[in-house]
Structures are given as C-alpha cells and as structure tokens.
N, C-alpha and C positions, 0 to 999 in steps of 0.2 A: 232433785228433780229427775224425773225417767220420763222414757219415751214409751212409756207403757201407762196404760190407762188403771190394769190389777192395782189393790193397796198391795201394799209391802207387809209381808209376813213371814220373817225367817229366821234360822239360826243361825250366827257368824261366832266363829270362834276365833277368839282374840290370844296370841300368843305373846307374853310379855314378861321379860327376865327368865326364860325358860320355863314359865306357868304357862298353862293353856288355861281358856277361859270360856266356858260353852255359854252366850246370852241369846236371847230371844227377841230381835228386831222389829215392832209394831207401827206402819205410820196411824199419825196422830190423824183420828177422820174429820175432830172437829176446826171450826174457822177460826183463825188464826191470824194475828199482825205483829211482827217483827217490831221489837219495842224501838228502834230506830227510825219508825214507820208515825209513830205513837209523838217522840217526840220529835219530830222534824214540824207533826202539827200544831204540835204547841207552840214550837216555836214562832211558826208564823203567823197566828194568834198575835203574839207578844209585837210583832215587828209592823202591823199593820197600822198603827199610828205614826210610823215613820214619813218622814218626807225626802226623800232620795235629793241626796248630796250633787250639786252640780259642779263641775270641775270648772276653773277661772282661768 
C-alpha cells in the first residue's frame, strides 16, 4: 500500500549473492481478494449451522 494514488511502475534492482538483478515492477490494476479472504468465507458458511456452546 502507498500514499499515493499513481499505479506503480518501475525498475528495482535486486542484488543477491553478488548478482545484480535489473526486474520491472507492475501493480496488478485488476480486483483482487487475498485467498485468506476467500476462505475465512467459507468457513463461515460451514459454521452457520452451529449452535454456540454455553459454559455451566
């Protein structure tokens, strides 16, 4: 996330074991959901027949 509203388009060069690595940086424009997002709802799907446990 940035505080800027521009997409992201650049080159970062990545140095690793004494390789340099020139790559080309894109954000992704289209919409998107984090698959933790995806199954958190399935979950609750699954859990909605439940009947919540009362403590004695």
């Amino acid at each position: 996330m940035t505080d800027s509203v521009k997409s992201i388009e650049e080159e970062v060069v990545i140095v690793e074991e004494g390789k340099r690595f020139r790559v080309w940086v894109e954000e992704e424009m289209r919409d998107w959901t984090p698959d933790w997002v995806e199954n958190l709802f399935d979950q609750e799907e699954e859990f909605d027949d439940w009947e919540p446990m009362l403590e004695t």
